[in-house]
N, C-alpha and C positions, 0 to 999 in steps of 0.2 A: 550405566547410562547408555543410551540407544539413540540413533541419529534421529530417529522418527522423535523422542525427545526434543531434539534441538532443532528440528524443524517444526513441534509445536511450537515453541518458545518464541522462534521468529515470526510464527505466524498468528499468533496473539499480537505481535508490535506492527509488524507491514501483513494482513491478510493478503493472502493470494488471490482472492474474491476479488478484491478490486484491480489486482494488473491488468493490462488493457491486451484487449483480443486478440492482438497481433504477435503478444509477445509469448514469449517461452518458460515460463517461472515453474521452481519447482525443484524436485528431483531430478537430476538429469543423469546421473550413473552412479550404482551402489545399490545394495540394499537400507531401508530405513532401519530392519531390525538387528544389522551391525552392531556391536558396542563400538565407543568411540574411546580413539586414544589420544586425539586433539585434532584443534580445527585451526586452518588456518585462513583468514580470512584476503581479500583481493580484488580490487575493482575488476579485473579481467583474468579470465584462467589459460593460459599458456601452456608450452611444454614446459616451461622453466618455472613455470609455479609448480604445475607439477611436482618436478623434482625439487623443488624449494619444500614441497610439504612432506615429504619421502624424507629427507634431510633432518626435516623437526618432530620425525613421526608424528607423523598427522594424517588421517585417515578418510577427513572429511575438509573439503574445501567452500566454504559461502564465500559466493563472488557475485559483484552487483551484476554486471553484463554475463548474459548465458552463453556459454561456448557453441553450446547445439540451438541457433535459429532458425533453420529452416531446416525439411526433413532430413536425412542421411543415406543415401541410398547404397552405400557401401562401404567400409571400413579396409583402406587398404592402406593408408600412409600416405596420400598422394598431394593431402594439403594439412596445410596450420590446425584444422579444426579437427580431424581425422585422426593426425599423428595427436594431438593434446587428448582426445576421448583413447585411443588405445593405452597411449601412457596410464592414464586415470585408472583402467579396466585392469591393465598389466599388474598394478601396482595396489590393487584394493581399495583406489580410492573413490569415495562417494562427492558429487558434483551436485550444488543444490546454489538454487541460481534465483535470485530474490526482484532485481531489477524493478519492471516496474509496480509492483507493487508498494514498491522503498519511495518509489515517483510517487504516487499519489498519496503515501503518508501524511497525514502533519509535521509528525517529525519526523520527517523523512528527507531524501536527498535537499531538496531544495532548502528549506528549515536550518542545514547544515551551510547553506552559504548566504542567508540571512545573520545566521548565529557570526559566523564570519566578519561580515559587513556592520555589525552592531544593528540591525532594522528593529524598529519596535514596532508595536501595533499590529501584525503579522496577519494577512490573510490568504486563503487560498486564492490562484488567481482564475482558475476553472473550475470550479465545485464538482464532484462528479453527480451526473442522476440514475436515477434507476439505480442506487447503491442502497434506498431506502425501502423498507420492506413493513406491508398493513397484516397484521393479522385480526379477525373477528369471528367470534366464537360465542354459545350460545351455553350457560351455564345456569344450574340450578341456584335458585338466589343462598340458598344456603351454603351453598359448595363456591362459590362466587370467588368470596377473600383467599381461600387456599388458593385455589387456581393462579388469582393476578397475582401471589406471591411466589409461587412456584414460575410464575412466564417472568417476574420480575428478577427473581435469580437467576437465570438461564442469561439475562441480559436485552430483556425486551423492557421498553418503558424510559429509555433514557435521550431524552430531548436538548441539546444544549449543555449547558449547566445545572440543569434536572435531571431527576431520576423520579421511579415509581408516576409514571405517567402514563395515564389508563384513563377512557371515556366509557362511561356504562350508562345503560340503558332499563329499565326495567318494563318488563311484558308478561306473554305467557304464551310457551311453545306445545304445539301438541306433534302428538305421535301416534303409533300403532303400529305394534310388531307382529310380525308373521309366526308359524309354527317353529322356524329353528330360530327366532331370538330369545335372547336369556335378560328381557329388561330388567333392569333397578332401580326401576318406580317404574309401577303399572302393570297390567297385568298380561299377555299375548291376544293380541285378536281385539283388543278394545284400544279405542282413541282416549290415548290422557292428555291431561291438559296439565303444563306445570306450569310455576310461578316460575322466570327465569331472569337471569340479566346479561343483555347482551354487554361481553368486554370487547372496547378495540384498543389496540395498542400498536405501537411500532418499533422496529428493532433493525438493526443492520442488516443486511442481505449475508453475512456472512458467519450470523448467529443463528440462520435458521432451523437447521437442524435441531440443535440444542431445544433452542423455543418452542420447535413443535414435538418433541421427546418431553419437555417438561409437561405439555399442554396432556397428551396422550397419558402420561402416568398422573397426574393430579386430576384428571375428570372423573367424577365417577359413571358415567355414562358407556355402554358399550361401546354403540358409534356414534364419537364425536361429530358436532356439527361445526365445521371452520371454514376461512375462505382468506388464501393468504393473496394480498395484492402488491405490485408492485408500485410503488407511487413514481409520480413524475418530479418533485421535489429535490432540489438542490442539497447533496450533502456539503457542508458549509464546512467538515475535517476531512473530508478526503478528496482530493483532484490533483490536477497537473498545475506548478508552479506556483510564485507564490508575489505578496507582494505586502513591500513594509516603506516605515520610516527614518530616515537619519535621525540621531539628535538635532542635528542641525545641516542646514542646508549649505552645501559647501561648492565652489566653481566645478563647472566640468570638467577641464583637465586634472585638477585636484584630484577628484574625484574616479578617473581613469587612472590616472599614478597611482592613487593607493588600491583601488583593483587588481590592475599590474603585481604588483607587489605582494598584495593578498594571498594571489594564487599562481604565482610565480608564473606566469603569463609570459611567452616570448614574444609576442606580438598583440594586440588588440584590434583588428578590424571594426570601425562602427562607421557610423553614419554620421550627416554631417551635423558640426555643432550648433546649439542653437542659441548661442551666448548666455542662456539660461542658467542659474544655480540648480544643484541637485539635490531633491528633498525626499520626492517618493521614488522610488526603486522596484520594479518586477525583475522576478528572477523566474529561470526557468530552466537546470542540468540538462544538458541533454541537447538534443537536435530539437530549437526549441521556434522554428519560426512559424509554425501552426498559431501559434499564441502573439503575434506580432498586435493583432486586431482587437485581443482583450487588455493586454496589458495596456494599447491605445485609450480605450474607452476607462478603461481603470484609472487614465489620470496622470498615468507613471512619466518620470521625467527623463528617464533613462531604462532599460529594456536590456539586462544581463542573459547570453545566452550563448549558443554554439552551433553551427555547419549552417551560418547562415548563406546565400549563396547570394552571386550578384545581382541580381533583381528584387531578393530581398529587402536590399537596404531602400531600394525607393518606397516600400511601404510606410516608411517613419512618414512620409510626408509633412514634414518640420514639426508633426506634433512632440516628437520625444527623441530623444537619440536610443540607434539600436549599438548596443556593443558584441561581439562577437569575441568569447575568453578565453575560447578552446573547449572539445568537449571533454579531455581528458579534464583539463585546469576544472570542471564547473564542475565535476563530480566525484573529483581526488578526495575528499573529504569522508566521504561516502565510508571506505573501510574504514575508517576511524570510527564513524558513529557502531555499526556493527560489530565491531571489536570490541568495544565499551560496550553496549550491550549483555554482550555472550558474556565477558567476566564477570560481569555485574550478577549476572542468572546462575552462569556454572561455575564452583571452584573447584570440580574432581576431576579437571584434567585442564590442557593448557592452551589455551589461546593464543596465539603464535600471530602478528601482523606483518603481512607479506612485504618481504623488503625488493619486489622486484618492480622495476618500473615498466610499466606496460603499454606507456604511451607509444603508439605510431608513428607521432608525428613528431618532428625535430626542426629545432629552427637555424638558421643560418647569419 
């Protein structure tokens, strides 16, 4: 088993296609064609995870937050990020760093403190766009059905709660090839005319390779005629945050005590109360006050998040209470889900969850 292995496997669950531009996801030290002797998994990589996975012989580290954010322009020892990448390198170990693309999952970070919270009804709270991808392509009516079956296996066609969804058209396309093509219908130098049908279909932005590999080997046509588009369309499984319902609507401090508790929270900063019970909930791991304005308009009665800062909280504007749970607190959970994963996929080696605490912040 090969790390590139287990960084398929993660990225069939959270694709890296969807982390957000800013962020760092990915490989971040190691070869992927390594064999693996175990992984040890960790919301943040330190030196002492490090030596934590040296410890469990573990060769490979998944960790939600990336050690390497911003470039490196030298490796000397001289800070946290520096000495933890040398240790990594010193010691063989491969660094593969998943973050936000685990954010914009479905079942991803946030999904993991609804699960928490009991939420039902679950939706994302920012849809991502431009995650959805058109392809259209112009195919002999005969060769038609193979074709949309071949882009249907690849993983194009799936709408919702549907699958094999495909719009076609039928017409008739002509051509005419030069002296160096080799047509399979028609002859060189003359205009043919076929009976064709146009397929359109849509697929994730991060099947697309696959979709157009399938398309290229099921056509029989030398060169393909296609045009893949980008839509502007809401994907409605993958964005940032998330937002559910209680069984039942319970007082706001209630409702902050078992937060508190939930996530072992030493403090709670929010906003002010608004004597309201609490029924709908947005959640959102992370440094999550970009989303102040959706979770608003969403309805939510309460607004679960982290590093919100003091001028933040006037944005509640009595519509909702904002809470602030810590960022460690809102996405501790996070190695758990990824650990269960990994076991779940791999049983030829050992999954190891990291017993060190990585939080920065300490309360008083």
């Amino acid at each position: 088993m090969l790390i590139r292995d287990v960084i398929n496997e993660l990225e069939s669950f959270a694709p890296t296609a969807y982390a957000e531009d800013f962020d760092n996801v990915g490989l971040l030290t190691g070869s992927p064609d390594a064999k693996v002797k175990g992984v040890l998994v960790t919301l943040d990589t330190l030196e002492a995870v490090v030596e934590e996975a040296v410890e469990n012989n573990c060769n490979l580290i998944v960790s939600f937050h990336p050690i390497i954010f911003s470039g490196l322009k030298r490796l000397t020892g001289s800070n946290y990020v520096e000495r933890t990448v040398l240790k990594a390198i010193k010691n063989d170990i491969a660094i593969y760093a998943i973050h936000t693309a685990l954010d914009n999952s479905f079942r991803g970070v946030n999904d993991m403190i609804c699960e928490q919270l009991g939420l039902k009804n679950r939706k994302i709270l920012i849809p991502q766009s431009g995650s959805i991808k058109k392809l259209i392509t112009f195919v002999p009516k005969k060769d038609a059905a193979g074709v949309r079956e071949a882009l249907f296996a690849a993983g194009a066609g799936s709408i919702g709660n549907y699958d094999h969804c495909s719009f076609n058209l039928e017409g008739s396309g002509s051509f005419r090839g030069n002296e160096e093509a080799n047509p399979v219908i028609g002859q060189k130098g003359e205009i043919h005319y076929e009976a064709e049908v146009q397929i359109g279909i849509t697929f994730p932005k991060h099947f697309e390779r696959a979709v157009l590999n399938a398309l290229f080997e099921s056509h029989p046509y030398e060169e393909v005629a296609y045009e893949v588009i980008t839509l502007e369309n809401k994907n409605q499984h993958i964005g940032m945050g998330m937002i559910g319902e209680l069984e039942e609507e319970v007082p706001e401090m209630s409702f902050l005590e078992q937060v508190k508790t939930i996530f072992g929270t030493g403090c709670i900063r929010h906003s002010e109360l608004l004597k309201k019970p609490i029924k709908k909930v947005a959640v959102l791991g992370g440094s999550g006050s970009f989303a102040i304005g959706n979770a608003a308009a969403a309805g939510a009665d309460i607004y679960l998040t982290a590093d919100l800062k003091y001028h933040d909280f006037y944005k509640a504007e009595q519509k909702l209470v904002l809470a602030d749970i810590g960022h460690y607190e809102s996405e501790q959970y996070t190695k758990n889900l990824l650990a269960s994963f990994l076991k779940k996929n791999f049983a030829n080696f050992a999954v190891v969850l990291s017993n060190t605490d990585t939080n920065p912040i300490k309360y008083f």
